[in-house]
SEKEMAR-668490 format. One line per field, with one value per residue (C-alpha): residue in three letters; z, y, x; residue number from 1. Coordinates in steps of 0.02 Angstrom, whole numbers, plus 50000, padded with zeros to 5 digits. Example, Ala and Ser with C-alpha at 12.3 -4.5 7.8 and 13.67 -1.06 7.14 Angstrom:
resn <- [ALA,SER]
Z <- [50390,50357]
Y <- [49775,49947]
X <- [50615,50684]
resi <- [1,2]
END
This chain:
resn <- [UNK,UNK,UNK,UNK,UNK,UNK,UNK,UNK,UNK,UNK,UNK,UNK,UNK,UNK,UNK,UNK,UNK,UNK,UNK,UNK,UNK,UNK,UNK,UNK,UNK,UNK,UNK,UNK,UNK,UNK,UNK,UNK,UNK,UNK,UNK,UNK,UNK,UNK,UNK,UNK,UNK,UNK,UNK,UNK,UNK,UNK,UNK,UNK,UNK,UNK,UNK,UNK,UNK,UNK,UNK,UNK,UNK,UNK,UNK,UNK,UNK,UNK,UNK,UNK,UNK,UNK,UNK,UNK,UNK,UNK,UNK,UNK,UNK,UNK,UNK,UNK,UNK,UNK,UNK,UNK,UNK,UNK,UNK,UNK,UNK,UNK,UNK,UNK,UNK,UNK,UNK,UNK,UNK,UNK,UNK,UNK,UNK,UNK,UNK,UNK,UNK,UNK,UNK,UNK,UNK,UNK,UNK,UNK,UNK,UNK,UNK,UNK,UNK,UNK,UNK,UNK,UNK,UNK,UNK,UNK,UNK,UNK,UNK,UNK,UNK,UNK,UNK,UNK,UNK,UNK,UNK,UNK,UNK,UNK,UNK,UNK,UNK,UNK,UNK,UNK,UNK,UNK,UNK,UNK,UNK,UNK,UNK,UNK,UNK,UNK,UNK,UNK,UNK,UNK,UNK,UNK,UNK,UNK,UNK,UNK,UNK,UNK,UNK,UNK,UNK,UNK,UNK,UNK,UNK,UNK,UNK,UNK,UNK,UNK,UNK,UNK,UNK,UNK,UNK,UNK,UNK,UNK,UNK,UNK,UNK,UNK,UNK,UNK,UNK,UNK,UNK,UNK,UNK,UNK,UNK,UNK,UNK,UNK]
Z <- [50280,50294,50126,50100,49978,50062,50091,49920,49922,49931,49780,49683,49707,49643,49509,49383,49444,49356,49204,49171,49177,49347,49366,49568,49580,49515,49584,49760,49706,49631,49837,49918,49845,49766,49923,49941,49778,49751,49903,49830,49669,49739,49829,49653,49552,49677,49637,49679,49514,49418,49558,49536,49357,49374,49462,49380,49217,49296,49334,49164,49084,49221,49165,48959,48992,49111,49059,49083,49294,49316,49284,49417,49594,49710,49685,49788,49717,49541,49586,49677,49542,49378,49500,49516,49311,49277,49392,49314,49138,49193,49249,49098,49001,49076,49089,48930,48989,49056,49246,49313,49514,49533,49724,49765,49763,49805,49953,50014,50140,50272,50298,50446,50498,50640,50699,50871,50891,50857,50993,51116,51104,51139,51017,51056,51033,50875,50806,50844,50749,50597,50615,50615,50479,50376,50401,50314,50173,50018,49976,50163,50199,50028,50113,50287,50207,50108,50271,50413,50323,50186,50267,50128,50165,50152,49997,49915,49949,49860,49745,49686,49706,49625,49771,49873,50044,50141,50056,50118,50291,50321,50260,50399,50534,50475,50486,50665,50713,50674,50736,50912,50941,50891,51024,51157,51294,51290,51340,51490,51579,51509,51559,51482,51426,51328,51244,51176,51076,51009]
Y <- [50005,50175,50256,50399,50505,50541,50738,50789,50926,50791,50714,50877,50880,50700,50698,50846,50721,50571,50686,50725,50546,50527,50330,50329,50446,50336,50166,50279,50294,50132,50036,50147,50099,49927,49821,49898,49920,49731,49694,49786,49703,49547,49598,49594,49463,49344,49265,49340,49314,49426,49571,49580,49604,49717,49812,49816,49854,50014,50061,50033,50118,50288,50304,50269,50397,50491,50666,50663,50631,50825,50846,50689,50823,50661,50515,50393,50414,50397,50227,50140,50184,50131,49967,49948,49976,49883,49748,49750,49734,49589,49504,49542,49507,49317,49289,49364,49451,49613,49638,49743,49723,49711,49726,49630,49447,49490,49400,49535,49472,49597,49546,49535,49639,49673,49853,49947,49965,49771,49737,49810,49689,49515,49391,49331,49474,49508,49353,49410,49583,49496,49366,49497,49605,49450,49413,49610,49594,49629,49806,49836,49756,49845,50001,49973,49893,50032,50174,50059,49967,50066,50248,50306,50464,50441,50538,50479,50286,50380,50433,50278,50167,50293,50306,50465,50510,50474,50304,50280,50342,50226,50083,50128,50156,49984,49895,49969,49929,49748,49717,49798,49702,49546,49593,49709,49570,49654,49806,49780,49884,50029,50130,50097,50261,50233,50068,50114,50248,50144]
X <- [50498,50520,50541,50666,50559,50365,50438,50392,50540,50673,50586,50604,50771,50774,50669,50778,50927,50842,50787,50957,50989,51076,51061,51103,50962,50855,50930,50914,50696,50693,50778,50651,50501,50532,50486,50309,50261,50298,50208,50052,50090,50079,49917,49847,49914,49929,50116,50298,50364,50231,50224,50409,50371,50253,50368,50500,50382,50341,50538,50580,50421,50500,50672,50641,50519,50640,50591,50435,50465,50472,50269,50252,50186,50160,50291,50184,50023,50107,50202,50057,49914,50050,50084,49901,49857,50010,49943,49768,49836,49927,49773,49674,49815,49815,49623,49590,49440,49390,49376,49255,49279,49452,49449,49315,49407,49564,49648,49770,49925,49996,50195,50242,50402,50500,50442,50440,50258,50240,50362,50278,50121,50097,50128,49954,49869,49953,49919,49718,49771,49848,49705,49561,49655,49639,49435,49414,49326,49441,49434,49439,49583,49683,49624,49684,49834,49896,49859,49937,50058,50126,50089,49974,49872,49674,49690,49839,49750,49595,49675,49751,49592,49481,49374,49323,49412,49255,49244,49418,49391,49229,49318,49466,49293,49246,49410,49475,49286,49305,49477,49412,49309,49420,49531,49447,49468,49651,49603,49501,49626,49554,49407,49246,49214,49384,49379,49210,49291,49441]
resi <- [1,2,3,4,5,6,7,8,9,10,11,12,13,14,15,16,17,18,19,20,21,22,23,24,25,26,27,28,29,30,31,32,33,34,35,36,37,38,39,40,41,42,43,44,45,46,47,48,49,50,51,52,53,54,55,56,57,58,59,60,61,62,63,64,65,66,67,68,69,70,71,72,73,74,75,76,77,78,79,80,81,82,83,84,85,86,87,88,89,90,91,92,93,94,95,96,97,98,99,100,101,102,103,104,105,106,107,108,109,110,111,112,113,114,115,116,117,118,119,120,121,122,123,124,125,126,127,128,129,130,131,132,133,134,135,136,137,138,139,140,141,142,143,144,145,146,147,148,149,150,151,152,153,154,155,156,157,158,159,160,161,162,163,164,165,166,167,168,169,170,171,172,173,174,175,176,177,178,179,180,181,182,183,184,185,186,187,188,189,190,191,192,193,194,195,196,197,198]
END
């Protein structure tokens, strides 16, 4: 999904609307990010009902606090890291414990939607895409998940993990390294010298 809003001067424009208590404004932010944010959600807390929740938690939590969206510079980065600590409470809230390594047992789903790019591959191979997207280790695959899928910049997906770009760029190295070499017998067409740089 493409969302309406990544040009940060069409959210400044947006953002005094919803201070002043413009609901379309918001119901405009809320339809463009909804859908990914629960898909993150759902990364996390494993069941539809609860990353809808989450979600929504978040929403509501923005407009009572509607005033305050003015100080807010990048509207992604806010939305995905509240989803995430919104997500996290939710977890602790239900084990009744404190987690330390969120990321390191989560099983994290890509969806599969209809896009250009996907249509111009074999079913096969991306079947062997989705398959060796799905054998990345955890935090790998939230990484790779949140860049290819949701169109996060390496420092916006820093950001909201609290890791450092360069963590976040050898976790991408590592994840396009391993789903290579899943599916390189699809690119014998191309020169050696080539694939070995994919």
């Amino acid at each position: 999904m493409e969302l309406q809003f990544t040009n940060e001067n069409n959210f400044t424009d947006l953002k005094y609307q919803i201070a002043a208590g413009n609901q379309n404004a918001f119901r405009q932010l809320f339809d463009s990010y909804s859908k990914p944010l629960a898909q993150f959600a759902f990364s996390i807390v494993q069941t539809k009902d609860a990353a809808l929740d989450v979600v929504d938690e978040v929403f509501i939590r923005m407009w009572k606090n509607k005033e305050n969206i003015i100080a807010i510079e990048n509207i992604r980065v806010y939305l995905y890291t509240a989803v995430k600590n919104a997500a996290l409470n939710y977890l602790s809230h239900i084990s009744r414990q404190q987690i330390n390594e969120p990321f390191d047992y989560l099983n994290i789903q890509l969806v599969e939607e209809h896009r250009p790019d996907q249509q111009m591959i074999t079913e096969e191979l991306f079947k062997k895409i989705h398959a060796a997207v799905e054998e990345l280790p955890p935090r790998c695959k939230m990484i790779f998940k949140l860049v290819r899928e949701d169109g996060l910049k390496y420092k916006e997906v820093a950001e909201i993990l609290n890791l450092s770009v360069n963590t976040v760029d050898a976790q991408m190295v590592i994840a396009v390294k391993r789903i290579v070499e899943k599916v390189k017998t699809h690119f014998d067409f191309l020169p050696r010298r080539f694939s070995n740089k994919i």
